[in-house]
Every structure is written in C-alpha cells, then in structure tokens.
C-alpha positions, 0 to 999 in steps of 0.5 A: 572404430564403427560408427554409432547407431541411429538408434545410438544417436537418437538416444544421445538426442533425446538424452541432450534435451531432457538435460536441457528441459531439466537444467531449464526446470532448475533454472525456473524453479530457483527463479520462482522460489526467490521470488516466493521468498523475496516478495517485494524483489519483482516490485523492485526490479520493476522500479529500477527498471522504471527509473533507468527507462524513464531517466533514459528519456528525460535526462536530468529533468527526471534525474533531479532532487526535485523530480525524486522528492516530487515523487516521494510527496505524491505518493505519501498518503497513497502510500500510508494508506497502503500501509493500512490495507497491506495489513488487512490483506496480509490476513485476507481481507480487503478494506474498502473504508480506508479512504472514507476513515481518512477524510472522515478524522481529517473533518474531525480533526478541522470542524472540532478546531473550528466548530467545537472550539477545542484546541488542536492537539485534542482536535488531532487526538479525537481525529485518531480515535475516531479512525481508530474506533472505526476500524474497531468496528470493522475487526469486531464485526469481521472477527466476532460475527464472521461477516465477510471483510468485503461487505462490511467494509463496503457498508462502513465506507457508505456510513463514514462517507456520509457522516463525514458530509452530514457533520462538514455540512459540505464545508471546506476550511480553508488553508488560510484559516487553518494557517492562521488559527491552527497552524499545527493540523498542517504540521505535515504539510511543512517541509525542510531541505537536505542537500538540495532536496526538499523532504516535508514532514508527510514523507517522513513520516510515510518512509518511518511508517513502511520501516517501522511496520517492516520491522514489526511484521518480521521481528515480532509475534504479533507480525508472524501472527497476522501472517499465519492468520492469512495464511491459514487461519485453522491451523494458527487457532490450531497452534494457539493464535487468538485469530479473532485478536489479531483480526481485530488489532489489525483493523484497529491499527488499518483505522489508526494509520489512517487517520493519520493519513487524514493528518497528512492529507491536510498538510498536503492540500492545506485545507480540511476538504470533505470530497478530498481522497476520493480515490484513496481506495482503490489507489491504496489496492493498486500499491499493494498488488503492484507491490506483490502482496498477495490478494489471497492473504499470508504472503507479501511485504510493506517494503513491497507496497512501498515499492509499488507505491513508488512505481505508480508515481514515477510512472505518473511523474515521468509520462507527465514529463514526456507529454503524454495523455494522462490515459497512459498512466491508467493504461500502463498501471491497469496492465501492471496490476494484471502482470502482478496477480498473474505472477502472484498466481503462478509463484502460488501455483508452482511453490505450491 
C-alpha cells in the first residue's frame, strides 16, 4: 500500500486543526451561554475561590463561626443598599443618592425621636416614608420628564446630604441615649446566636431582602417587567409595559430599601450619626458590578450582588487577618471590578 501525499498529509493537518479550533469554539460557546444565563455563577465561583484561598492561609482563624458572621455584618448594610441599586441598574439607570437617602431617614428617624418628641414607631415610619418620597421623585423625574438617571440622582444626592446636615444641625445622638429612650431604633443592631454563631437581627433582614427580592424578579410580572425595561424598553412599551410605571416603582421601592438601611445602620454603629455611610454609593456600585449585574441594564441577579457583596468582605476580613496594608483591599477590589465589566463585555459581545 503506497504512502500518502504531501498534499494528502497537509489536508489530514489542516483538517485536525479545524476540528480543534471547532471543538474549542463549542467549548467557549457553552462556557459563555452558561454564564450569560447563570449571571451570579462567576461571582460565585470567585467567592469560593476566595474562601478556599483565604481559609488556605489562615486556618481555622478565618474558618470560624466568628470570622463567617463578622463577615456576614460587615457587609449587611453595603449589601441592602446593593439591593436598592441592583433594581436601578437592572433598568439602566444608575443611583447615586442611596447613600444620602440612608443617612437622610436614619436622622429622621433619630431628630423626631428626640427633637420632635414622637414616639419610635412613628419616628420609623416618617423615616420610611421620607426614603420612599425620595425615591419618588428620583423615578418621576427620571420617567415623566426624561432627565438622565445619573444627574438627577447627583442632583438629589447633593439635596438629601444637605438637608440631612442643615436639620441634624451636625449633630449625632449618642448610643446611650438611644439605649435608654428608644431602645427600638437599635432593633437591628441586636443579635441572638445559633449554634456557636452570632447572627444580629441586620443580617436577617439583609439575607430575607436578597431572597425575597430574587423570588419577586424571577417569579413575577413586575420583576420580568424591570427586566424588559432594561433591556429594551421600546420594545416593552411596544408589548404594553407601563415603562414610566415601573420606572418609577422602582426608584420607590430603591428609596424604601434604603431607608431601611438607615434603620440597620443605627442598630450597627448604635448612634444616629450625619457623616455615617459616606461611602455607601460607590460600595453599593462595587457589590453590584462585582456581583455580574450588568451596567447596561436588563441582565444580572440579586443572588449576584449578594455574592459580590460577600466577596468584598471576605476580602477585606481575610487581608485584615494576614496583616496586610489596608491599600490591598483597594487594589484587589478595583482589579475585580474591571475583570467583572470586562467579562459582562464579552459575554454581551459573544451572546449577541
């Protein structure tokens, strides 16, 4: 029997690596459409990652009920406030007051204690509302007027940040004061253990937020409404979506959470503080795009921010652990948040 060709040979070659380059396309192409389909699983991954790498190097110091609780505290009112900006960014907008609207209703909820005299409950009440008005007039002048979501939302965040210091009159309420008086503005602030662990009340309610507000958007009209607002909203005007509605629902219920924020944040520091939460906006931002909510709207789960949320504190926890300069945490977080647009971007481009 003759021996083949060069030609033959060279065919034989070619042909091997264009299965090759095919089997790697198909292989690319799965990877790409689970994760276009599964948003929150690189997220995921990377917390695991994270924990096993971390755990790896600390031992039983980080692998601790204490350390895994610490965890869960630190990141509780990032991660509530997360909540309120994935639902802003899931229709593609952005919310730059959600720090300013939590520390706005928690001095509400504090000077109408202690200035205005009215009981608790009600203090908590007017608190939410005004977080809730707040983000009323985000939506309405987002939705009904059409101005972009990133100046309004700068122009608000100015406003709430200077009422907030013009009524407090720079003035903090201390801890003991609101132990003594009105115990139950610190209600999240209390804590209870469970099996070696101790879990305050803030988680909880951070942990029902992400479950109930997962089920809500995935269950629901309104949750597949946000996501076609996102998405495209012509088209889901077009198929008889009130964009304008739920536009304004949203920011509603973005305000709303985060007063309740402001709740949890004097449980957590214990006093009502008007410099408190500073950094609230951009670290609510930092959850969402690390957790695989796309910046573009239409994409992305609160499972996701919950995880992103999660992966910024066992980062912050676990470099603290080890000694490290506190820089490292920004460093590392700043390349996360870049690895995490950049492969938003090509899951976008190559689904497309």
């Amino acid at each position: 029997m003759s021996n083949p060709s060069e030609a033959e040979q060279g065919l034989s070659t070619r042909t091997e690596s264009v299965a090759s380059f095919e089997l790697q396309l198909t292989l690319l192409s799965r990877i790409q459409h689970a994760l276009h389909s599964n948003p929150a699983l690189v997220p995921l991954i990377v917390l695991i990652l994270s924990v096993l790498v971390f755990g790896a190097l600390l031992g039983t110091k980080f692998f601790s009920s204490f350390a895994m609780t610490l965890i869960l505290q630190q990141v509780a009112i990032v991660g509530i406030v997360g909540a309120a900006q994935s639902l802003v960014i899931l229709t593609a907008g952005i919310d730059l007051s959600v720090g300013a609207i939590m520390v706005l209703s928690s001095v509400v909820m504090g000077q109408f204690t202690f200035r205005l005299g009215l009981p608790p409950a009600i203090a908590v009440v007017c608190g939410l509302l005004v977080g809730t008005f707040i983000g009323f007039v985000n939506g309405w002048l987002i939705a009904r007027i059409r101005l972009p979501p990133f100046i309004v939302t700068l122009g608000i965040w100015q406003i709430a940040l200077a009422t907030n210091f013009l009524y407090s009159g720079n003035e903090t309420i201390r801890a003991q004061e609101i132990e003594a008086n009105a115990p139950l503005l610190q209600f999240f602030g209390k804590s209870f253990t469970l099996g070696g662990a101790v879990f305050t009340y803030g988680v909880i309610f951070f942990i029902a937020l992400v479950l109930l507000l997962a089920y809500v958007l995935k269950h629901t009209a309104w949750g597949r409404h946000v996501y076609a607002v996102g998405d495209d909203p012509e088209a889901a005007a077009l198929s008889g979506v009130n964009t304008k509605r739920i536009l304004i629902s949203v920011y509603m219920l973005s305000g709303l959470i985060c007063a309740f924020a402001g709740w949890v944040l004097i449980g957590r520091i214990g006093s009502v503080s008007p410099t408190s939460g500073q950094s609230a906006n951009i670290e609510s931002i930092t959850a969402v795009v690390i957790g695989g909510i796309s910046l573009f709207g239409g994409r992305g789960s609160i499972l996701g921010m919950f995880f992103g949320a999660l992966i910024v504190g066992v980062f912050s926890l676990g470099l603290r652990l080890l000694g490290a300069d506190a820089q490292w945490t920004y460093l590392l977080i700043g390349a996360l948040i870049i690895a995490a647009v950049a492969i938003d971007q090509w899951i976008r481009k190559v689904s497309a």
